[in-house]
C-alpha positions as CSV (number, residue, x, y, z in Angstrom):
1,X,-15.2,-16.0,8.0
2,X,-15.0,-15.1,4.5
3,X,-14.4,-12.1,3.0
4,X,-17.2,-12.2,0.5
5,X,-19.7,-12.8,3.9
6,X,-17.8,-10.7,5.7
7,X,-18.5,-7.6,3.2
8,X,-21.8,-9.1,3.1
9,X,-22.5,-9.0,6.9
10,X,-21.0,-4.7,6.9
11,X,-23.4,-3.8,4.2
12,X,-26.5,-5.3,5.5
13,X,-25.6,-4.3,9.2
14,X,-24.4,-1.1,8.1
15,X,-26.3,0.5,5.6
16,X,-30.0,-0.5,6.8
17,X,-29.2,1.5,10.2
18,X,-27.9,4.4,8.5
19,X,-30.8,4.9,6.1
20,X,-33.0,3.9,9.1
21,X,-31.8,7.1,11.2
22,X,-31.9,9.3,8.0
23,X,-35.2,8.4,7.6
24,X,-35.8,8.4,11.1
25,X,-34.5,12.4,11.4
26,X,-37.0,13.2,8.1
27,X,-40.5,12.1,10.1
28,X,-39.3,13.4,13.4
29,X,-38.5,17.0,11.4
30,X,-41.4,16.8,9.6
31,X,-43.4,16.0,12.5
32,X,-42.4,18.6,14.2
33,X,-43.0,21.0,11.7
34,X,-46.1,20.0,11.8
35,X,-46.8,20.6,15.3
36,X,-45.1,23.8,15.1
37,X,-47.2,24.9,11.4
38,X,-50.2,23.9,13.5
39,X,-49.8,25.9,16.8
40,X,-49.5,28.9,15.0
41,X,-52.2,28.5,12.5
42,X,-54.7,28.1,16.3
43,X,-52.9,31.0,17.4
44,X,-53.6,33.5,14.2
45,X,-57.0,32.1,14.9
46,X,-57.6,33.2,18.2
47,X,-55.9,36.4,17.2
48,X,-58.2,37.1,14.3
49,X,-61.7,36.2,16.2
50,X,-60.9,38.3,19.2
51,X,-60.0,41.0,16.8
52,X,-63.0,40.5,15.1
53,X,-64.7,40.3,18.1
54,X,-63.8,43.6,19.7
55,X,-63.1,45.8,16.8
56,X,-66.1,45.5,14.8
57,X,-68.7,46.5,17.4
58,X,-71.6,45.4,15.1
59,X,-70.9,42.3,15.3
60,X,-72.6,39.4,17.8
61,X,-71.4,36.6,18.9
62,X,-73.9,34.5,16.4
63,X,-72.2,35.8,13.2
64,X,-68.6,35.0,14.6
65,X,-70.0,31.7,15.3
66,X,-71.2,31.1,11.6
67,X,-67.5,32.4,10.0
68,X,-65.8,29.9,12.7
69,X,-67.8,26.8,11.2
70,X,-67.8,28.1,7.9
71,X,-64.4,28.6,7.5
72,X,-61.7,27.1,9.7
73,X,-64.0,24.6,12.0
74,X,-64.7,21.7,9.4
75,X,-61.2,22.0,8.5
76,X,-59.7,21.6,12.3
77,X,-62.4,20.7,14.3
78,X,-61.7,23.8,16.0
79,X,-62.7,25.0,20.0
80,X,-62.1,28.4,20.6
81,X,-62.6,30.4,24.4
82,X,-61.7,33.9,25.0
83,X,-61.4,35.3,28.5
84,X,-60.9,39.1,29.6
85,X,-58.8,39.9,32.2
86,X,-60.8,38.8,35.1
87,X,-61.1,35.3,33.5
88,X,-64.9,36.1,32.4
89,X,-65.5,34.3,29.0
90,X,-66.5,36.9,26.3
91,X,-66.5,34.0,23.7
92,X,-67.1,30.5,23.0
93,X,-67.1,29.0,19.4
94,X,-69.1,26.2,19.9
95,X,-72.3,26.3,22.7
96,X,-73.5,22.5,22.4
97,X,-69.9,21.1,22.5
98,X,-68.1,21.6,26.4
99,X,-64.4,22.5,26.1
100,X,-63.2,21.2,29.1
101,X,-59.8,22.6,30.6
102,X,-58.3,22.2,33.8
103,X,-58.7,24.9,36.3
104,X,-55.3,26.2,36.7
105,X,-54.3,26.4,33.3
106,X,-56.3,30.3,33.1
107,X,-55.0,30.4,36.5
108,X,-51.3,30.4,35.2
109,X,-51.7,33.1,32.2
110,X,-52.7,35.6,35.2
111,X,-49.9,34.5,36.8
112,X,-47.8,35.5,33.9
113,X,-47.1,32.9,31.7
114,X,-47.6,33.5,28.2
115,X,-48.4,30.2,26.2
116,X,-49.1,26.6,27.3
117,X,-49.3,23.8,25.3
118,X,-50.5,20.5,25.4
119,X,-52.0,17.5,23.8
120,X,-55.5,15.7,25.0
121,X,-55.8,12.7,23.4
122,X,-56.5,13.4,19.5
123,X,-56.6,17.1,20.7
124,X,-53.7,19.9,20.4
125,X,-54.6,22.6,23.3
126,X,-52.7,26.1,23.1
127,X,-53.3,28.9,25.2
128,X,-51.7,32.2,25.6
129,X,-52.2,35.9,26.4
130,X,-53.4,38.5,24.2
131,X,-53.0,41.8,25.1
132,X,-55.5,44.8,22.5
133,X,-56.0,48.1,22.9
134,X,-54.1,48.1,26.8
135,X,-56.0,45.2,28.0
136,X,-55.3,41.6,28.4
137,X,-57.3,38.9,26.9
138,X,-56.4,34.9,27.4
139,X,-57.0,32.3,24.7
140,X,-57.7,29.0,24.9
141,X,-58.0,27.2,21.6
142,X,-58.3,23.4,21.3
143,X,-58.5,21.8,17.5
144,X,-57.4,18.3,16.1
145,X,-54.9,18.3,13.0
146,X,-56.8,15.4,11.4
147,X,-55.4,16.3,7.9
148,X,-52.0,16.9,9.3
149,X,-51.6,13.6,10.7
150,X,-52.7,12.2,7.6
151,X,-50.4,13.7,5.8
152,X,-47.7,12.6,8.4
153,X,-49.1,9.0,8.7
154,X,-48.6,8.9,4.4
155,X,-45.2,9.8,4.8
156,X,-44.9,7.0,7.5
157,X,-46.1,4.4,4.8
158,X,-44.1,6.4,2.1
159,X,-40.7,6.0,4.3
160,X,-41.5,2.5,5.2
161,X,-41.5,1.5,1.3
162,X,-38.3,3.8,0.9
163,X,-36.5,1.6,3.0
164,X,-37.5,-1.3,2.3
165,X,-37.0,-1.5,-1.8
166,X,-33.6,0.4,-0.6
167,X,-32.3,-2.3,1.6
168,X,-33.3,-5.1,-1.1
169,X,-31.6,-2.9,-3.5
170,X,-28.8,-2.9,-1.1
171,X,-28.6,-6.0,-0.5
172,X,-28.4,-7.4,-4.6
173,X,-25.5,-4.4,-5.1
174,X,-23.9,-6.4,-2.1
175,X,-24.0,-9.6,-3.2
176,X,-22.9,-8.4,-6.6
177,X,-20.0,-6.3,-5.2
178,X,-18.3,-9.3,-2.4
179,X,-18.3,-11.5,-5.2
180,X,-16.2,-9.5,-7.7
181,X,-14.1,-8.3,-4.7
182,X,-13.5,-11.9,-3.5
183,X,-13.9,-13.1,-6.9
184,X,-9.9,-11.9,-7.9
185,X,-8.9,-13.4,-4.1
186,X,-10.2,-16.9,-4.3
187,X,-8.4,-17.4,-8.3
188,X,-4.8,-15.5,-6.2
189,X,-5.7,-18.2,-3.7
190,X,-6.0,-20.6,-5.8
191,X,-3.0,-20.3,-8.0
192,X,-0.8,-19.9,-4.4
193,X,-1.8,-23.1,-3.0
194,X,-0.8,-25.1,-5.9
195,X,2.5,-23.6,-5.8
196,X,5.0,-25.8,-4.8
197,X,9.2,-26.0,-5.2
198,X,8.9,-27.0,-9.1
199,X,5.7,-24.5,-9.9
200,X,6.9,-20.7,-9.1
201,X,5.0,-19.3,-11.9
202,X,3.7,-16.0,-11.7
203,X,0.4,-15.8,-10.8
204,X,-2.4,-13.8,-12.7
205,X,-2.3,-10.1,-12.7
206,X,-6.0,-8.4,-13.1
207,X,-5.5,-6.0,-15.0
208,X,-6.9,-3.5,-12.4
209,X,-4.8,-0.9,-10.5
210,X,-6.7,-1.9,-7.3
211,X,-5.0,-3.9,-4.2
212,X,-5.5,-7.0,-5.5
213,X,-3.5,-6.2,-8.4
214,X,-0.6,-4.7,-5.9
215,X,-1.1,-7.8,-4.0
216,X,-0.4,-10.5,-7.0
217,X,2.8,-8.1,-7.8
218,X,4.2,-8.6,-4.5
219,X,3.3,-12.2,-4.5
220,X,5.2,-12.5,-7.8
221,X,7.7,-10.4,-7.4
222,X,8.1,-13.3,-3.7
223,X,8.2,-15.7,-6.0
224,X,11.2,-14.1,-8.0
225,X,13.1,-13.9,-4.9
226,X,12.3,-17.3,-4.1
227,X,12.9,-18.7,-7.3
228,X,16.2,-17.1,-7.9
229,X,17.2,-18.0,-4.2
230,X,16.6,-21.6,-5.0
231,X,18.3,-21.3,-8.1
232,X,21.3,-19.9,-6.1
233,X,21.2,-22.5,-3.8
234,X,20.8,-25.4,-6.7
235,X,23.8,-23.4,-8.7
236,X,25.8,-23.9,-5.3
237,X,25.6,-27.3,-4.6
238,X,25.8,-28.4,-8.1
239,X,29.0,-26.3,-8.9
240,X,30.3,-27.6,-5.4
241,X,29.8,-31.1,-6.0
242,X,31.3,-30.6,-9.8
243,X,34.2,-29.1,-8.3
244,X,35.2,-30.6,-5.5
245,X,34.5,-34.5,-6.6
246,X,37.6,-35.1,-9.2
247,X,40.2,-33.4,-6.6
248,X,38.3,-35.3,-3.5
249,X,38.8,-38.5,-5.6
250,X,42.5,-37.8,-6.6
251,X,42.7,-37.1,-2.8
252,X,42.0,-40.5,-1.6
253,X,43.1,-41.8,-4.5
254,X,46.9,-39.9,-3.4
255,X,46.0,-41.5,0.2
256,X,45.8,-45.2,-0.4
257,X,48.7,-44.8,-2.6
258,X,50.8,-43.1,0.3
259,X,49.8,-45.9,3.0
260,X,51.2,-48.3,0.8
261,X,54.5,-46.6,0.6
262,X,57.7,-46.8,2.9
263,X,60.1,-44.3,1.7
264,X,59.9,-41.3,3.8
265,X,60.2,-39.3,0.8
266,X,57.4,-40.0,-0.7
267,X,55.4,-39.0,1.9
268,X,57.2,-35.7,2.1
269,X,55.8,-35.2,-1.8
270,X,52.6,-36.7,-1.4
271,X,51.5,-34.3,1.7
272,X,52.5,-31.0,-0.1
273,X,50.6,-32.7,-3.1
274,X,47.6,-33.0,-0.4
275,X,48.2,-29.8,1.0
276,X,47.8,-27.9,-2.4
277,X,45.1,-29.7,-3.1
278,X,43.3,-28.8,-0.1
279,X,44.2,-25.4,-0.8
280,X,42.6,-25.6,-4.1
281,X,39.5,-26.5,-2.6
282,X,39.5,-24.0,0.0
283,X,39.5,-21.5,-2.6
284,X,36.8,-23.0,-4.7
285,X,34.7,-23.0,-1.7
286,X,35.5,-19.4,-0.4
287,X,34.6,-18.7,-4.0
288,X,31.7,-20.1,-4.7
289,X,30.6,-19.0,-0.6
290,X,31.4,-15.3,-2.0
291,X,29.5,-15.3,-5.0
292,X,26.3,-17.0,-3.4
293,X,26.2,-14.1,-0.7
294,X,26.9,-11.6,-3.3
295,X,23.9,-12.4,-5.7
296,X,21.7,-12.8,-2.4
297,X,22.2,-9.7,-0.2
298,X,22.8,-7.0,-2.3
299,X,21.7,-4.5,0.1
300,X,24.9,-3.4,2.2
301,X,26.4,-2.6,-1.3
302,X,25.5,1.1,-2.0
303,X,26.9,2.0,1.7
304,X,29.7,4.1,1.0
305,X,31.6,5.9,-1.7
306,X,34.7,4.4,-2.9
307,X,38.0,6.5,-4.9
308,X,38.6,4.1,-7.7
309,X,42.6,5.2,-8.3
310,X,43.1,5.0,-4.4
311,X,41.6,0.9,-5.0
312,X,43.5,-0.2,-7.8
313,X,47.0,1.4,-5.9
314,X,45.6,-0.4,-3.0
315,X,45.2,-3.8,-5.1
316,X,48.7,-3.5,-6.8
317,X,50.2,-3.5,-3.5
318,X,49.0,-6.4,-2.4
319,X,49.8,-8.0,-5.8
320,X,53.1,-6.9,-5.7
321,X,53.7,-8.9,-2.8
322,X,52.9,-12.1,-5.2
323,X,53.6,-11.5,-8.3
324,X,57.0,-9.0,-7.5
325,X,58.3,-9.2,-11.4
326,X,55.0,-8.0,-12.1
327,X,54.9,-4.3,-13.4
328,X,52.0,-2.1,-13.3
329,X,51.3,1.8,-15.2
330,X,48.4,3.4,-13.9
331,X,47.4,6.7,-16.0
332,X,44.2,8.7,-15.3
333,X,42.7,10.3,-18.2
334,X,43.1,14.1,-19.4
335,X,39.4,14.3,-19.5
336,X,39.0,13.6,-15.7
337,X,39.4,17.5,-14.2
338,X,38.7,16.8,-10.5
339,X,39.1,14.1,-7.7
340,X,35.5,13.8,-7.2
341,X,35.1,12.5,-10.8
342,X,37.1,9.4,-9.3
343,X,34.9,8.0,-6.7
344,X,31.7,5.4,-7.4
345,X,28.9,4.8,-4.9
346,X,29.8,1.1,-3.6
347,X,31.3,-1.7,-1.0
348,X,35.1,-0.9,-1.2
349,X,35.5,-4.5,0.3
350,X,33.7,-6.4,-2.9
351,X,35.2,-3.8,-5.4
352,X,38.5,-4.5,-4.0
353,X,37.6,-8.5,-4.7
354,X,36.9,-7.7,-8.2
355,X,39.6,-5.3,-9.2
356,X,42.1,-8.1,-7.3
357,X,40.8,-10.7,-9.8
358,X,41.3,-8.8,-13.2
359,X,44.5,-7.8,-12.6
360,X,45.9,-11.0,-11.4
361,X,44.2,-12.3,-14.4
362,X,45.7,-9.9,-16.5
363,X,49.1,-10.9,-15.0
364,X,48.4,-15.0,-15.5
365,X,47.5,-14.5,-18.9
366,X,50.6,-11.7,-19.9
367,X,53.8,-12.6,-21.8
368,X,55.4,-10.2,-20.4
369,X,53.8,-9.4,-16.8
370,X,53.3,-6.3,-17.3
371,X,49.8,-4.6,-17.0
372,X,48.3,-1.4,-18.2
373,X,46.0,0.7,-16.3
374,X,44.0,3.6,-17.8
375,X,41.3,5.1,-16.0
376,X,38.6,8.0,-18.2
377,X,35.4,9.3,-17.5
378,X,32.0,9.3,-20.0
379,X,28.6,10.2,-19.2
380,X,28.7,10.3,-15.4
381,X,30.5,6.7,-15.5
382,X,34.0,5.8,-14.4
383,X,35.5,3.8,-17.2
384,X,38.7,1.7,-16.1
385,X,40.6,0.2,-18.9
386,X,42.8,-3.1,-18.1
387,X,45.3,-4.0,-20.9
388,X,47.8,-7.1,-21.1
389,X,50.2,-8.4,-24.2
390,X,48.9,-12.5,-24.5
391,X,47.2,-14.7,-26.5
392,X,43.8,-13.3,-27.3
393,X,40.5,-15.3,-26.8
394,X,38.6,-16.9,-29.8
395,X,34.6,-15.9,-30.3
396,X,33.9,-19.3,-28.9
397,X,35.8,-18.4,-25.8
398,X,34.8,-14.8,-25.5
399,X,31.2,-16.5,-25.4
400,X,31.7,-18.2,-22.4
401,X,34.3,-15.9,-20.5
402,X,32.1,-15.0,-17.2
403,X,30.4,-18.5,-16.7
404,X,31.1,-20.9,-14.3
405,X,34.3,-23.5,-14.1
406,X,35.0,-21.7,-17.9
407,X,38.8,-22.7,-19.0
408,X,40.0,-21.1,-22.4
409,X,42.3,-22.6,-24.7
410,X,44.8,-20.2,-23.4
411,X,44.6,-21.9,-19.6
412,X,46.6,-24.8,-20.5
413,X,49.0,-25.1,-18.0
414,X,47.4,-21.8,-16.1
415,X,46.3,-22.9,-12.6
416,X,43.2,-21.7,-12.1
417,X,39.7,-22.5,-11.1
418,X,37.4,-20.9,-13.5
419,X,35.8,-18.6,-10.9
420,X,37.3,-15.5,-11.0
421,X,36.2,-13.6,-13.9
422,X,32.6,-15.2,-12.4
423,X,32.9,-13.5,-9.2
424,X,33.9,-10.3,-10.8
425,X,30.7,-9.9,-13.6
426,X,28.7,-10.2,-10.1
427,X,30.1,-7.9,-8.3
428,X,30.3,-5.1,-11.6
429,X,26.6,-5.9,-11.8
430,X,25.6,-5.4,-8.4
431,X,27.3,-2.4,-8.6
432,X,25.3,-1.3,-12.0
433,X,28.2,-1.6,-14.0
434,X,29.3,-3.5,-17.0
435,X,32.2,-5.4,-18.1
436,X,33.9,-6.6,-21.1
437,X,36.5,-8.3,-22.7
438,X,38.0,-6.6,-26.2
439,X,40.6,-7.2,-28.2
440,X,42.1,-3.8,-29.3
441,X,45.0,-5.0,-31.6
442,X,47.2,-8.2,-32.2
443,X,47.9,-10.4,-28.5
444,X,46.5,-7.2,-27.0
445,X,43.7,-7.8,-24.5
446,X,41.5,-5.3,-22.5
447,X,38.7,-5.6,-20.0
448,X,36.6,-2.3,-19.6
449,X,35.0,-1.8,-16.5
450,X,32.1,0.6,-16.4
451,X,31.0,1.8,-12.9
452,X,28.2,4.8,-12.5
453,X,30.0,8.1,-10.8
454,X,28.9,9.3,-7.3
């Protein structure tokens, strides 16, 4: 069912029961009030006559009759008895009219109880024990609220129309309010379905700060994901394919050429030609692997908190072990006054990867292999300086240092995939860093690498 019909269905269920009890409770209360405003209105009038009756001794029974029918009688159609304590009447408001009773009902205000009520037909009977001057009387009075049930049968017809204007009211506000609720949900709808692998759009925002609105947000920021996931995965297979088809080719190309030779040393060559190659390609798809899971799931980055000097000591030992002519100077700034300063919220694993990668590239790209290593703190970030004499890179090349498969001028006969520096801006970024390349004096090169401080 839809939601417009479904808010539909609550409101016209809902609301028409609720008003109907509320309206419900008002004639039951006022009904009752009634009754009750009634009663003791008959009461102070059997009070008052048999008051009148034995107080003032002048007067007869003929003269109480005339103020009953001139006063309250036309009003409530009144019928009044008064016994005295042997259950002899002493008055009767009416002669020509019988007031009938049923025989125990005197019987039961000896007996002790004081009031009785009850209805006969159109008639409200009340009776109850009077006590004056040390003796008891009993009163039966019997009288028909025609002008109170008038009043109650108007406010009958009054609540009637009440409810019914309110639940056609209720009804229009209904229909007005499912379909701008479910208007905003059929357009999301809408726009979602005709989404497809070459649409990811955002879709519209209403400018309300309702659900709907938080709802299109998370749909688009979904589509973000998904759009930059299947931008990952195109970048993947397209760098993979541009990468590995020239040495796949020169592969099999290496291949037919070796089944065609018969000197034994030829094939010694041409395997450990193979063998680099393969090697080569390993690495480009390690790589490539390593970057796509880095820009995918960030999410274990954050988990621990890594000492920066202790990681570039780590990563000059194991470079040491390649590169052993290389020489390394590692100073730590004057400004940095404690330990802590030196650590960075991070994965030590990928920031190993990174660090790894700039200083071999600094020792690729050195005349002299040597590499300079200062490490300074500003505004709560660690600031690592990288420094090597070389060739410096034009503006052209500077342009396009941290894209993909990028080879300077100054890689001629560097081996090298074009990866590295790639792999490193991803990793800096992921951590909320920043990197860059400068150029501080003549064949003097620097990469600054700017990571935020625990």
């Amino acid at each position: 069912m839809k939601i417009r019909n479904r808010i539909l269905l609550f409101f016209a269920g809902s609301f028409p029961v609720v008003l109907g009890i509320a309206l419900l409770a008002v004639y039951f209360s006022m009904a009752e009030y009634r009754e009750e405003e009634f009663l003791q209105r008959l009461k102070e009038k059997t009070t008052t006559t048999l008051r009148l009756l034995i107080d003032v001794q002048k007067i007869d029974h003929a003269l109480l009759r005339a103020l009953d029918e001139t006063t309250i009688n036309n009003l409530y159609d009144e019928k009044i008895l008064l016994f005295d304590a042997d259950g002899k009447i002493i008055y009767a408001s009416v002669d020509d009219t019988a007031v009938l009773f049923p025989l125990d009902l005197l019987q039961d205000l000896k007996e002790g109880t004081t009031e009785i009520f009850y209805r006969e037909g159109e008639y409200d009977v009340y009776a109850h024990v009077l006590e004056k001057n040390g003796e008891k009387y009993y009163a039966i009075g019997k009288a028909n609220d025609i002008y109170g049930k008038e009043k109650l049968r108007f406010l009958v017809w009054t609540l009637l129309g009440v409810f019914t204007v309110s639940v056609l009211l209720e009804a229009l506000i209904a229909l007005y309010l499912s379909r701008q609720i479910s208007q905003p949900i059929v357009r999301l709808t809408n726009e979602v379905n005709n989404k497809s692998i070459n649409n990811l759009t955002q879709v519209y925002v209403p400018a309300t700060r309702d659900e709907i609105a938080s709802l299109a947000n998370g749909f688009n920021n979904m589509l973000g994901r998904v759009e930059q996931s299947y931008s990952y995965q195109k970048n993947l297979i397209h760098h993979v394919s541009h990468e590995l088809k020239t040495p796949i080719a020169v592969l099999i190309s290496n291949i037919e050429r070796v089944l065609n030779e018969k000197d034994p040393q030829h094939w010694q060559e041409s395997l450990e030609f193979q063998k680099n190659g393969l090697m080569q390609m390993s690495t480009v798809v390690t790589t490539l692997l390593d970057i796509s899971k880095f820009e995918t799931d960030p999410t274990h980055v954050f988990s621990e908190s890594v000492r920066i000097d202790e990681l570039i000591f780590s990563c000059i030992e194991s470079l040491q072990a390649v590169y052993p002519n290389a020489r390394f100077e590692v100073a730590i700034h004057k400004n940095v006054n404690d330990a802590g300063e030196l650590s960075c919220p991070g994965n030590e694993r990928m920031l190993h990867i990174a660090f790894i990668n700039v200083l071999k590239n600094a020792i690729a790209y050195s005349d002299d292999e040597r590499v300079t290593i200062e490490i300074t703190t500003e505004e709560n970030k660690l600031c690592i300086w990288v420094d090597n004499n070389g060739p410096t890179l034009s503006d052209k090349d500077q342009a396009g240092l941290f894209s993909y498969f990028f080879r300077g001028n100054n890689t001629i006969k560097k081996v090298g995939i074009g990866l590295g520096l790639v792999m490193v801006s991803k990793i800096v970024l992921l951590h909320h860093g920043t990197i860059l390349y400068l150029i501080t004096e003549s064949n003097k090169n620097r990469f600054v690498i700017s990571l935020p401080q625990s």
